[in-house]
LODO-188557 format. One record per residue (C-alpha): residue number from 1; residue in one letter; x, y, z. Coordinates in pm, 1 decimal. Example, Ala and Ser with C-alpha at 12.3 -4.5 7.8 and 13.67 -1.06 7.14 Angstrom:
LODO-188557
@i=1&aa=a&px=1230.0&py=-450.0&pz=780.0
@i=2&aa=s&px=1367.0&py=-106.0&pz=714.0
end
This chain:
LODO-188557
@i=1&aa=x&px=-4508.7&py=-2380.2&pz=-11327.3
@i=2&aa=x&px=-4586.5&py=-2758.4&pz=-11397.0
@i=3&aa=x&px=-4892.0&py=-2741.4&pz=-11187.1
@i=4&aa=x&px=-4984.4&py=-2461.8&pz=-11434.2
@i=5&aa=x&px=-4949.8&py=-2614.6&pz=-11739.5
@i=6&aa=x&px=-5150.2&py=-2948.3&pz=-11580.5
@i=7&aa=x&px=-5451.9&py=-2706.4&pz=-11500.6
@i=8&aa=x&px=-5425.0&py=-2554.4&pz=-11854.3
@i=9&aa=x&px=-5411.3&py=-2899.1&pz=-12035.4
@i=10&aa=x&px=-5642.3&py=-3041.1&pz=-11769.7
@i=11&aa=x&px=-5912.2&py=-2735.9&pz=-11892.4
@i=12&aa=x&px=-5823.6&py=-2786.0&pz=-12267.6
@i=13&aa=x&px=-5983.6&py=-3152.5&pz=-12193.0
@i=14&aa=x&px=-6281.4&py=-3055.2&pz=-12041.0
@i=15&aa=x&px=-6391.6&py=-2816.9&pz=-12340.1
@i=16&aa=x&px=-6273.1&py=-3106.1&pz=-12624.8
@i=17&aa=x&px=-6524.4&py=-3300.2&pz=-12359.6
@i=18&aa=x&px=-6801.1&py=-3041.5&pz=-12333.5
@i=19&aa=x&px=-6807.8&py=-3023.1&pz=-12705.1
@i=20&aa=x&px=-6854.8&py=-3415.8&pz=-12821.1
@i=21&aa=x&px=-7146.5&py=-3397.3&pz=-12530.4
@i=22&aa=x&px=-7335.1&py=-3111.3&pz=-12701.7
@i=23&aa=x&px=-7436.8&py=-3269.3&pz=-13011.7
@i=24&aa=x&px=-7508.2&py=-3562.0&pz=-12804.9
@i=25&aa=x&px=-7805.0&py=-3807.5&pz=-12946.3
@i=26&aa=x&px=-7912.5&py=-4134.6&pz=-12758.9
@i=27&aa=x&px=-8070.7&py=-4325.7&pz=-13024.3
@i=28&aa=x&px=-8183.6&py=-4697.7&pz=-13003.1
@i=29&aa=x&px=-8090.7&py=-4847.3&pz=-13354.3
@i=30&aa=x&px=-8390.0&py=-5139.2&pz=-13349.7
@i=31&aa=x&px=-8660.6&py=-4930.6&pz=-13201.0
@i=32&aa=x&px=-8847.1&py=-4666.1&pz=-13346.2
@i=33&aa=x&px=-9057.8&py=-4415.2&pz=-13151.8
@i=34&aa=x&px=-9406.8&py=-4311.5&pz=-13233.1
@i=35&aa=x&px=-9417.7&py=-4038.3&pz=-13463.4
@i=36&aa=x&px=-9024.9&py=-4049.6&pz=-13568.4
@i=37&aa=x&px=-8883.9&py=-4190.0&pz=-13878.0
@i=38&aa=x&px=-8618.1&py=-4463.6&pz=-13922.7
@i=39&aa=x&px=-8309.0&py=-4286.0&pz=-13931.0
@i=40&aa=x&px=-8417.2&py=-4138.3&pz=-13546.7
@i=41&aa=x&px=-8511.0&py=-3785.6&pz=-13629.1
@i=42&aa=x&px=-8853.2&py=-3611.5&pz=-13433.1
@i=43&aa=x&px=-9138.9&py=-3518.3&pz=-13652.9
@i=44&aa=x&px=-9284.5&py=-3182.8&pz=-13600.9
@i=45&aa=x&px=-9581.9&py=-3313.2&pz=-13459.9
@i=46&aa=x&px=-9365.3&py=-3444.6&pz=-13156.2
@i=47&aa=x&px=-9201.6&py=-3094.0&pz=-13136.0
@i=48&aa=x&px=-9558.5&py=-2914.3&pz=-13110.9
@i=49&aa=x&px=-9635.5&py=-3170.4&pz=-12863.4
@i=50&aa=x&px=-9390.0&py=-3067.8&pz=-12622.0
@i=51&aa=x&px=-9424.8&py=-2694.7&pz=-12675.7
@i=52&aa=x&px=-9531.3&py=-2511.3&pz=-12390.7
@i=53&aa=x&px=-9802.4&py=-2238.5&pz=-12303.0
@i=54&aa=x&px=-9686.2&py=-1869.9&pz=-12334.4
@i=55&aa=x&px=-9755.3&py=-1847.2&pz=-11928.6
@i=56&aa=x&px=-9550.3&py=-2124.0&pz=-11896.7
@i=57&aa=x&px=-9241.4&py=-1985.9&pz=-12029.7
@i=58&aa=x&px=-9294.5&py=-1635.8&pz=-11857.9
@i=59&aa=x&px=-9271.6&py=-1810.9&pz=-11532.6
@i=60&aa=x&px=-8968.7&py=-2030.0&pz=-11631.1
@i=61&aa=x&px=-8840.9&py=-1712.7&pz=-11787.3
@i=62&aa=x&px=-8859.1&py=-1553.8&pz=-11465.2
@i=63&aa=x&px=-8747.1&py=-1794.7&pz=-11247.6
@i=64&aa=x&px=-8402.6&py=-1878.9&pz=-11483.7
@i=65&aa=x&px=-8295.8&py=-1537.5&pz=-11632.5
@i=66&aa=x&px=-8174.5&py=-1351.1&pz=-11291.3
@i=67&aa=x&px=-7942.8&py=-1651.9&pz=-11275.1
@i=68&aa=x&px=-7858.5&py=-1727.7&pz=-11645.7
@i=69&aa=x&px=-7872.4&py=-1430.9&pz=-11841.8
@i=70&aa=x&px=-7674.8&py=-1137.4&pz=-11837.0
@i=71&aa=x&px=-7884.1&py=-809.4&pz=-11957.7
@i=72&aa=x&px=-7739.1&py=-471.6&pz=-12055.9
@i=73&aa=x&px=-8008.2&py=-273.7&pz=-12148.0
@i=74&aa=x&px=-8068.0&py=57.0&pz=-12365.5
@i=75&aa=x&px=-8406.8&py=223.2&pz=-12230.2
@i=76&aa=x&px=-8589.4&py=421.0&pz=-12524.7
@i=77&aa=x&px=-8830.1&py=669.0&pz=-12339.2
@i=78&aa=x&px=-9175.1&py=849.9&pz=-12494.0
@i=79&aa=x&px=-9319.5&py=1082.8&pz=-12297.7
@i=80&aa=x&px=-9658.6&py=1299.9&pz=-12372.4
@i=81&aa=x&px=-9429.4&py=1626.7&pz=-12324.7
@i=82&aa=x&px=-9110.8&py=1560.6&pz=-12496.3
@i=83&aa=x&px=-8939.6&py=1888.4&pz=-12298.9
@i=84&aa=x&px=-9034.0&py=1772.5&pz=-11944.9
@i=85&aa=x&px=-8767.0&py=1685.1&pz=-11753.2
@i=86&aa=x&px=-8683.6&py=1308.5&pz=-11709.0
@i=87&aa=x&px=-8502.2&py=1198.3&pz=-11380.3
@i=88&aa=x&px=-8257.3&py=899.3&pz=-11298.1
@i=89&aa=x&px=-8164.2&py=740.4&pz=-10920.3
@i=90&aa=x&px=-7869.7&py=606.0&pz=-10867.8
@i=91&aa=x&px=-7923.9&py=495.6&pz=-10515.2
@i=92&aa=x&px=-8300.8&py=411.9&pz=-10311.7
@i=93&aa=x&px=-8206.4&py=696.9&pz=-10078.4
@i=94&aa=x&px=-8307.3&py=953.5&pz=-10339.8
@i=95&aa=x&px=-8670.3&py=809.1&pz=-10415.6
@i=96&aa=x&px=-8713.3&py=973.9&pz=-10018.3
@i=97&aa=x&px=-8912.9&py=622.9&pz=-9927.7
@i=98&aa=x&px=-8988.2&py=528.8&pz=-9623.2
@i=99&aa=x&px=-8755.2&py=372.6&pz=-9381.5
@i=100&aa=x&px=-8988.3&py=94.4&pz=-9325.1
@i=101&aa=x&px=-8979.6&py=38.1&pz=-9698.6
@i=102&aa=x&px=-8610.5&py=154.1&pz=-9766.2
@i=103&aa=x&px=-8503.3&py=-124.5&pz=-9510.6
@i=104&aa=x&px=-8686.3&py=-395.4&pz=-9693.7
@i=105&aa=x&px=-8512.3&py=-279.8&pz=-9995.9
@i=106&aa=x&px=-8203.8&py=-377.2&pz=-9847.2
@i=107&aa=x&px=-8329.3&py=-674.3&pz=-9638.1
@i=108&aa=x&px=-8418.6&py=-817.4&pz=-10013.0
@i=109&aa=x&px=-8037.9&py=-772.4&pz=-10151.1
@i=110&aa=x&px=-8084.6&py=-459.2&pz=-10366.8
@i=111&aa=x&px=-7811.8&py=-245.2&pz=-10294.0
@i=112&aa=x&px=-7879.1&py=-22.5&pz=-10602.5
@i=113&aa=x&px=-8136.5&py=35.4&pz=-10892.2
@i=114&aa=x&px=-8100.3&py=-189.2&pz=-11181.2
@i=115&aa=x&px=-8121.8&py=-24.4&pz=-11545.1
@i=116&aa=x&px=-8527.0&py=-10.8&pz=-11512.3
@i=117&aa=x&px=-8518.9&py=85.6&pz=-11177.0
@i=118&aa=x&px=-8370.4&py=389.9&pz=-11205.0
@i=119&aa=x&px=-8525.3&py=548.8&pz=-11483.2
@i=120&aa=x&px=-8853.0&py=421.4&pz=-11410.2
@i=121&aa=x&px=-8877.9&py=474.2&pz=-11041.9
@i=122&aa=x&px=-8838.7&py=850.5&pz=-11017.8
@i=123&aa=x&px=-9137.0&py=865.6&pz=-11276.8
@i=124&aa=x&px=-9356.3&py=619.7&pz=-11064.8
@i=125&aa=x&px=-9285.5&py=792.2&pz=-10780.4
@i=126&aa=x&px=-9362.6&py=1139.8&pz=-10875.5
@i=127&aa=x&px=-9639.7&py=1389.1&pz=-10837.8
@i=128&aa=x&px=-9880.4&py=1376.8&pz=-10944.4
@i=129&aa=x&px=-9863.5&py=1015.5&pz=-11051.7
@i=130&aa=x&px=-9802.6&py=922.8&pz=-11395.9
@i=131&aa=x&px=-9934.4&py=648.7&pz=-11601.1
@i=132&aa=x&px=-9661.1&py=428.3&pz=-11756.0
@i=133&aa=x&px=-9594.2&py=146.6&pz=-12033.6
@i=134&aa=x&px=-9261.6&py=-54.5&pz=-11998.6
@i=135&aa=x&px=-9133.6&py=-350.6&pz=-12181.2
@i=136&aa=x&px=-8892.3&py=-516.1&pz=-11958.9
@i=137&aa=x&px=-8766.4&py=-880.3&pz=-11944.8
@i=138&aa=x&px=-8782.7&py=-1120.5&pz=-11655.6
@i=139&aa=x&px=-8490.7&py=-1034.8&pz=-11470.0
@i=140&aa=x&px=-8486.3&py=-680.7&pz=-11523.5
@i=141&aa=x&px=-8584.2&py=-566.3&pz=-11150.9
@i=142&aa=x&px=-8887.8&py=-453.1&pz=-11293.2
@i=143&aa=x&px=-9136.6&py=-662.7&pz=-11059.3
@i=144&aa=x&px=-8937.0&py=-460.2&pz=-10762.6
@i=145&aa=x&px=-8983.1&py=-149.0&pz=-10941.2
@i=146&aa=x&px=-9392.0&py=-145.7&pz=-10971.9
@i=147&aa=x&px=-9403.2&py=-305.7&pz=-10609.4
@i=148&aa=x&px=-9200.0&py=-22.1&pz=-10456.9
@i=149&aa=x&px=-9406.5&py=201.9&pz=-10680.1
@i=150&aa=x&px=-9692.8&py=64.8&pz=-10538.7
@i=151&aa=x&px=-9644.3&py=23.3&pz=-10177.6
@i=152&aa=x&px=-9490.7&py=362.6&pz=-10172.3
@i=153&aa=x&px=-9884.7&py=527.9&pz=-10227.5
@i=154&aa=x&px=-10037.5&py=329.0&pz=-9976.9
@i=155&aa=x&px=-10182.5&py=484.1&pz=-9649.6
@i=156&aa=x&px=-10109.8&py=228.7&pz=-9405.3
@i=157&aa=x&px=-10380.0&py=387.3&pz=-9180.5
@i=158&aa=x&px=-10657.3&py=275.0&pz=-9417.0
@i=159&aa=x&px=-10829.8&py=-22.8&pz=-9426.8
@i=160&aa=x&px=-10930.1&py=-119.7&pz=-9754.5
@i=161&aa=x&px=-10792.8&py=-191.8&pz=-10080.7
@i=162&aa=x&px=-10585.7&py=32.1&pz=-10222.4
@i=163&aa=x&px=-10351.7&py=-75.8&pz=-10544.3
@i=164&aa=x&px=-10444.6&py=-328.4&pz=-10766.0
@i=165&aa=x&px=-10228.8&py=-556.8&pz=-10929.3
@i=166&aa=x&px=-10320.7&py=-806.4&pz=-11227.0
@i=167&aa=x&px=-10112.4&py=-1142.1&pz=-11299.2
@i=168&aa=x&px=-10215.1&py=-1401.8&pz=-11614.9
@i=169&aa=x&px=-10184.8&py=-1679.3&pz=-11415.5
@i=170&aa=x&px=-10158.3&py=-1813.3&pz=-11052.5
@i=171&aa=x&px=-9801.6&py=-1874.4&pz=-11021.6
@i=172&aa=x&px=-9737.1&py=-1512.9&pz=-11166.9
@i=173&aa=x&px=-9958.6&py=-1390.7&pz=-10872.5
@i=174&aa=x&px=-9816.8&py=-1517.9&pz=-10575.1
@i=175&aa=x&px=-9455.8&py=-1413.1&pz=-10703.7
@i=176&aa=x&px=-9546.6&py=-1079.5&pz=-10697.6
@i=177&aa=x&px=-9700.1&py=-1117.4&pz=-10402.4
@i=178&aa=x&px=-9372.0&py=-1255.2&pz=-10239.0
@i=179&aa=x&px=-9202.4&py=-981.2&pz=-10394.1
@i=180&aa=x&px=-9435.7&py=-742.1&pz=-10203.3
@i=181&aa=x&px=-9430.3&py=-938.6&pz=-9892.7
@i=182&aa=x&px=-9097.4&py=-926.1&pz=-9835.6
@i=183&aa=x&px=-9052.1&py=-539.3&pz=-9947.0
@i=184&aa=x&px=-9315.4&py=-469.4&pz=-9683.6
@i=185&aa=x&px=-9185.3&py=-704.3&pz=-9395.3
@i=186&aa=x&px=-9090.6&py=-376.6&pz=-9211.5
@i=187&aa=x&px=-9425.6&py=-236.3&pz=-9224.2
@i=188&aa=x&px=-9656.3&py=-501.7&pz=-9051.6
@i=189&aa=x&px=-9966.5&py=-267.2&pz=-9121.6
@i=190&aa=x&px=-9976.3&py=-307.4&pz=-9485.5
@i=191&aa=x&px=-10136.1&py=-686.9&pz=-9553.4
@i=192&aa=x&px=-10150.2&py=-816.5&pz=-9901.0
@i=193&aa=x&px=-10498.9&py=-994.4&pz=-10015.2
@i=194&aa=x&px=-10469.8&py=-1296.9&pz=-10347.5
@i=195&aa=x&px=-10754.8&py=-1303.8&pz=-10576.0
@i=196&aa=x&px=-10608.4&py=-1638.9&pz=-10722.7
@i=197&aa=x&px=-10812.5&py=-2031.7&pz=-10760.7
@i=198&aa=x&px=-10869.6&py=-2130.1&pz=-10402.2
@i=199&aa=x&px=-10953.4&py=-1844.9&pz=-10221.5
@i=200&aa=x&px=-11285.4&py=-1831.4&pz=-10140.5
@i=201&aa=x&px=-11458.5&py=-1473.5&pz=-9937.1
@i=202&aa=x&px=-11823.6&py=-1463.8&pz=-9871.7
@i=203&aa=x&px=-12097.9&py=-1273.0&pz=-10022.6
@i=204&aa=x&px=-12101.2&py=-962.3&pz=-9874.6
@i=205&aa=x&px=-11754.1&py=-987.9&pz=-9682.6
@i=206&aa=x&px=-11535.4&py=-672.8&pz=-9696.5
@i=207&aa=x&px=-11151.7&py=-699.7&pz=-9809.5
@i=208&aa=x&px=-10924.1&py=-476.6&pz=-9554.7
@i=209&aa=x&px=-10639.3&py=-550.7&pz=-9687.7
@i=210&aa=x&px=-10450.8&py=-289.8&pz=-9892.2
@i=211&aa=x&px=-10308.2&py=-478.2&pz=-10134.7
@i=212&aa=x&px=-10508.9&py=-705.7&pz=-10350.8
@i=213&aa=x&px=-10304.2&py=-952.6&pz=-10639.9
@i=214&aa=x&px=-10455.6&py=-1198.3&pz=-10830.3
@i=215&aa=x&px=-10600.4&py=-1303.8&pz=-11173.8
@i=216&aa=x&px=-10816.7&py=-1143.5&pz=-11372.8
@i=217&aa=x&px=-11119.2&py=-1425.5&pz=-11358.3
@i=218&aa=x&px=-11117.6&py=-1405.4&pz=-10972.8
@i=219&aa=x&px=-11093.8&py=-1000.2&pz=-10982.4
@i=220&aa=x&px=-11376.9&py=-1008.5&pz=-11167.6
@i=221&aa=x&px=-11576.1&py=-1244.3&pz=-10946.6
@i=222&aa=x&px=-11512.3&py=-1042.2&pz=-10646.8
@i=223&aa=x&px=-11577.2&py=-689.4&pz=-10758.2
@i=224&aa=x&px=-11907.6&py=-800.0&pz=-10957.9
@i=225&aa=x&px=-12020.4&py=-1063.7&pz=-10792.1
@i=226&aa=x&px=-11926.0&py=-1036.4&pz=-10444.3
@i=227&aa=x&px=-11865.0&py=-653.0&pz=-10448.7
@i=228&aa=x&px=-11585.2&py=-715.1&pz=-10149.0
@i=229&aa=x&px=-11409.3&py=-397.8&pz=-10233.4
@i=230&aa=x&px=-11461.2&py=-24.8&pz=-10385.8
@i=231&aa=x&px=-11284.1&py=-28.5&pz=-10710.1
@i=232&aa=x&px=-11330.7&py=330.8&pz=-10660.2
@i=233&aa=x&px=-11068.6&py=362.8&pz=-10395.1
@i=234&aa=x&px=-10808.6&py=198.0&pz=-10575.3
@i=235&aa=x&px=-10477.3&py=437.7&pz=-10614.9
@i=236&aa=x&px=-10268.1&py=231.8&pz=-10824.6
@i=237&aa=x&px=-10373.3&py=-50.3&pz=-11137.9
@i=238&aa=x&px=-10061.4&py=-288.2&pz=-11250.6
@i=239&aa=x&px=-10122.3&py=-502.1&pz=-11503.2
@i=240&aa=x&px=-9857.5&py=-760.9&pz=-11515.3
@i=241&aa=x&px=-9719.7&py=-974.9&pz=-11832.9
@i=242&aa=x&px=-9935.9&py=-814.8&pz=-12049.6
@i=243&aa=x&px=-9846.1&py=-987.5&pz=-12370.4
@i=244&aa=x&px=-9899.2&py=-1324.8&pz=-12146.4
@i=245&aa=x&px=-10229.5&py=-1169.9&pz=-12051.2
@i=246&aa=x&px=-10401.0&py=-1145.8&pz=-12440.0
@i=247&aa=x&px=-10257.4&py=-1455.1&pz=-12512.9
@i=248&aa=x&px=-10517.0&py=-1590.8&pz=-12256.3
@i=249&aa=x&px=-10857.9&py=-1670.2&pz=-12363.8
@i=250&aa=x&px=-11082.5&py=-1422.5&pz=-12135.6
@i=251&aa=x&px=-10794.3&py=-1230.6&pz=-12008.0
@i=252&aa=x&px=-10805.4&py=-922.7&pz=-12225.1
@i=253&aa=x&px=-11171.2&py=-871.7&pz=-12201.6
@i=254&aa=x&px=-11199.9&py=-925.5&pz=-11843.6
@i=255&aa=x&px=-10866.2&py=-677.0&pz=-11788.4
@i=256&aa=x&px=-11055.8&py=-393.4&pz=-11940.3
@i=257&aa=x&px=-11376.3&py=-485.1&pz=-11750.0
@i=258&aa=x&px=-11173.3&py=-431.0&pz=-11435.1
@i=259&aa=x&px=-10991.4&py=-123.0&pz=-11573.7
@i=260&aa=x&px=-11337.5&py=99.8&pz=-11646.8
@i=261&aa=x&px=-11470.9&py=24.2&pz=-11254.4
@i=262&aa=x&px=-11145.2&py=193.1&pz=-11165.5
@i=263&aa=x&px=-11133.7&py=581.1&pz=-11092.3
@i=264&aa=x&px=-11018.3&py=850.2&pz=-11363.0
@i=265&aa=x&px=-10720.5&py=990.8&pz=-11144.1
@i=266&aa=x&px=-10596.1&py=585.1&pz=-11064.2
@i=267&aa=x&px=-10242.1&py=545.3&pz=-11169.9
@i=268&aa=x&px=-10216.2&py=328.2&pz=-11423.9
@i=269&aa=x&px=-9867.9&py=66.3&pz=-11496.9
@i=270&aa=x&px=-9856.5&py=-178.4&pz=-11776.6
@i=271&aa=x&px=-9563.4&py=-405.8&pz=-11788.2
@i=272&aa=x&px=-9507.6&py=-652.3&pz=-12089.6
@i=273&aa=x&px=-9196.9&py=-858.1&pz=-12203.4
@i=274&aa=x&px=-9271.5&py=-772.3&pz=-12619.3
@i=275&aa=x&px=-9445.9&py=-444.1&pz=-12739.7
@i=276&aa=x&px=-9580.1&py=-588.2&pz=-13077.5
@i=277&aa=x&px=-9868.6&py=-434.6&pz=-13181.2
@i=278&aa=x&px=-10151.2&py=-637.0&pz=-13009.8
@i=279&aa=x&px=-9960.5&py=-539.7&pz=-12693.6
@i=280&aa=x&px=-9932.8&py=-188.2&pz=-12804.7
@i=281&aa=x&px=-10350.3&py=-156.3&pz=-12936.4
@i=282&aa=x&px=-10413.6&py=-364.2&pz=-12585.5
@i=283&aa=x&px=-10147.2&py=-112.7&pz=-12385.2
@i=284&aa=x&px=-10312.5&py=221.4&pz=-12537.8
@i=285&aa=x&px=-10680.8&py=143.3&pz=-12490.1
@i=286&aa=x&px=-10629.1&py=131.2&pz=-12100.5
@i=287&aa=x&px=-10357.2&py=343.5&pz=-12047.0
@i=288&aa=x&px=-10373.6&py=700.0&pz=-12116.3
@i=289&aa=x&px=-10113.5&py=976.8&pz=-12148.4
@i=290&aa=x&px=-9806.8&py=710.9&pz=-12060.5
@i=291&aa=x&px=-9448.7&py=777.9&pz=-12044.0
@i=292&aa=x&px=-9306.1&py=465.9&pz=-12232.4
@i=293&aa=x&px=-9038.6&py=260.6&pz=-12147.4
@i=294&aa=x&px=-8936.7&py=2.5&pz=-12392.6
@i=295&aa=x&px=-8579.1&py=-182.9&pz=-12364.3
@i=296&aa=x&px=-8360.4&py=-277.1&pz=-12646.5
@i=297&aa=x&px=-8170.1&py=-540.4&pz=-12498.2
@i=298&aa=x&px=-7875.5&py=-747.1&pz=-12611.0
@i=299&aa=x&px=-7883.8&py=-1076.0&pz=-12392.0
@i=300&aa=x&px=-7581.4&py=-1290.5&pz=-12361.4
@i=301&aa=x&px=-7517.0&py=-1600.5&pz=-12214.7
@i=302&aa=x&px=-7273.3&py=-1657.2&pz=-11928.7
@i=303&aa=x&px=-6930.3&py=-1781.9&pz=-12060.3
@i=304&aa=x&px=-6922.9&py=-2062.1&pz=-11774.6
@i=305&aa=x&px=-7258.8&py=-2208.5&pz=-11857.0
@i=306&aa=x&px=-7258.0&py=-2476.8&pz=-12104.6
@i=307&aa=x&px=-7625.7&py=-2601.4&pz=-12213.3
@i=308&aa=x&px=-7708.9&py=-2884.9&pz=-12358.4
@i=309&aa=x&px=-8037.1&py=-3108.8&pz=-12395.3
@i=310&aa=x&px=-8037.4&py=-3514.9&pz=-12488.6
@i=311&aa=x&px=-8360.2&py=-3669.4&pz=-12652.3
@i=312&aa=x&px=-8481.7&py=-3964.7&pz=-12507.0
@i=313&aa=x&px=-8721.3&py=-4291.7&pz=-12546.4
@i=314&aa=x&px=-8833.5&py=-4305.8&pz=-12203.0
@i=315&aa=x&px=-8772.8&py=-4276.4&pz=-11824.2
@i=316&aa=x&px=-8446.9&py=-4548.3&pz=-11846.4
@i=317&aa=x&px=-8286.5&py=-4337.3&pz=-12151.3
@i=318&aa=x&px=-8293.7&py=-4056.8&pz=-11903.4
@i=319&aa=x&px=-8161.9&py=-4179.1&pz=-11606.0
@i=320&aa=x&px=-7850.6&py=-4326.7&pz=-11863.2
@i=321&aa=x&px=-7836.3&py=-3986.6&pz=-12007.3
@i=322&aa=x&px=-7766.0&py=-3807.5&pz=-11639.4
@i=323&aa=x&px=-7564.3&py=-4076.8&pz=-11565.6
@i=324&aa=x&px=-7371.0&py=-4068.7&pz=-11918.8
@i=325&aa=x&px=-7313.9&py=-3657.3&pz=-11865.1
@i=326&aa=x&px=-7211.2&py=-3682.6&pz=-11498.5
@i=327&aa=x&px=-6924.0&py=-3940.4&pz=-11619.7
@i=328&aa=x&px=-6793.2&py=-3731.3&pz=-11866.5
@i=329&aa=x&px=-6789.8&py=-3368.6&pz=-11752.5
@i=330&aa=x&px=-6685.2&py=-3232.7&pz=-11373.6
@i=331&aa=x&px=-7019.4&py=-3041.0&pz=-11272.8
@i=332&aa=x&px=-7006.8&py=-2776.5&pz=-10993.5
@i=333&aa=x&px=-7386.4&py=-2629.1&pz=-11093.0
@i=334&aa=x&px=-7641.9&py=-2793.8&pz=-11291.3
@i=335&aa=x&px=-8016.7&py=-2757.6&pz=-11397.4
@i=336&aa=x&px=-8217.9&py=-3086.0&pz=-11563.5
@i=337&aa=x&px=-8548.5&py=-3090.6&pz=-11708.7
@i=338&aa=x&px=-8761.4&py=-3366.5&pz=-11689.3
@i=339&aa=x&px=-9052.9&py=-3384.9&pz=-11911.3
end
């Protein structure tokens, strides 16, 4: 019993701790940094400084929120046809997928569909395919969902180009395409092609891969320029980050460029983390006769997280900061930006 009333004091500690560290404020009284006033405080030109892009965030956004966020989600679901039937999965055995593809599943950690997954993945899946609008979150599954949707159509036995799949920026692209690496490590014959910066094809050079990812610039470049690959055999269009996408100079314009060299019966899938209405005029110009997806979701932070962020002079207030932090609180798990 004494050791449990040590633990419990020992824990009351650490939170009176963790609390006089989160208003923490390292502050030199005699110096004064450029754009901040006497008493210490940041001017809003220093905040707008260190904003960053809208990409930016998606692709911290995606990389944090599987691991910090916890996300129950209510789907809302429009469909053309209110009375037609709407199906659910509850396991990966009932989208009847391959066993190539079903063991990737599995080789990747998902042992069963996440909220999106299983309401979206039946409609994906079906036939004949239907076009579809979802907003979904980072962390969501919703990546996996589109990438099982869209390996699941391809004919391994062909030799060209097949689905389609649109990212805003670089580091978006070759996610997805790690994503769809990985899902297909169990079928060898399916090859995945980037049109991202730094890959270079010839004029006149045919594409045999049947998966092509990349950015929209690049797409452009090799369907009118270099004509590598029939947009006409194209099965499936993704168009990734949407709202990332017209926040992009170019993007937008080029996106429906792409989209009208594609055929009529392509299946179309339009994924976007907001649905205001540029995403919704942008979303319904491209993609006809949707079912649509959008999440209302409540997010919560994990209980045993604590977050906190120190402003600093320069590189020397920093490493005092870490070092001020580390001495005060026991840390199992820890993130720090530098910037």
């Amino acid at each position: 019993m004494a050791s449990d009333l040590n633990w419990t004091k020992a824990a009351e500690e650490q939170e009176k701790l963790s609390n006089m560290v989160s208003g923490v404020r390292i502050r030199d009284g005699t110096s004064q940094q450029p754009g901040s006033s006497a008493n210490g405080l940041i001017s809003k030109s220093d905040k707008e400084d260190e904003s960053i892009s809208v990409a930016e965030n998606s692709l911290l956004q995606k990389i944090l929120r599987t691991k910090l966020i916890e996300t129950s989600s209510d789907l809302e679901i429009q469909r053309k046809d209110p009375k037609s039937p709407l199906y659910s999965v509850k396991s990966f055995e009932a989208l009847n997928l391959r066993p190539e593809l079903l063991k990737g599943v599995y080789a990747m950690g998902f042992n069963a569909p996440s909220k999106i997954q299983e309401t979206a993945l039946p409609t994906l899946m079906a036939n004949p395919p239907q076009n579809m609008i979802a907003q979904s979150q980072s962390g969501t599954g919703k990546t996996a969902a589109f990438v099982l949707a869209m390996l699941s159509r391809i004919d391994p036995s062909q030799n060209y180009p097949q689905a389609l799949c649109l990212s805003p920026t670089y580091e978006l692209a070759l996610q997805t395409g790690d994503v769809a690496q990985k899902m297909a490590q169990f079928c060898p014959e399916i090859r995945v092609r980037y049109a991202v910066k730094g890959e270079r094809i010839s004029r006149g050079e045919k594409i045999d891969e049947q998966v092509v990812i990349g950015t929209p610039g690049k797409v452009i470049d090799w369907v009118m320029k270099f004509k590598c690959f029939d947009t006409q055999k194209i099965k499936v269009f993704i168009l990734d980050e949407a709202d990332v996408m017209i926040a992009m100079q170019g993007h937008q314009d080029q996106s429906v460029r792409i989209h009208k060299q594609l055929p009529q019966d392509c299946q179309m899938m339009l994924f976007s983390a907001t649905y205001d209405q540029d995403v919704m005029d942008f979303a319904e110009a491209i993609i006809k006769n949707p079912v649509t997806i959008r999440l209302r979701r409540d997010e919560e932070s994990l209980d045993n997280i604590k977050q906190y962020y120190v402003e600093c002079r320069d590189q020397d207030s920093k490493y005092q900061a870490i070092a001020n932090i580390y001495g005060a609180l026991s840390i199992g798990q820890a993130i720090i930006f530098c910037h």
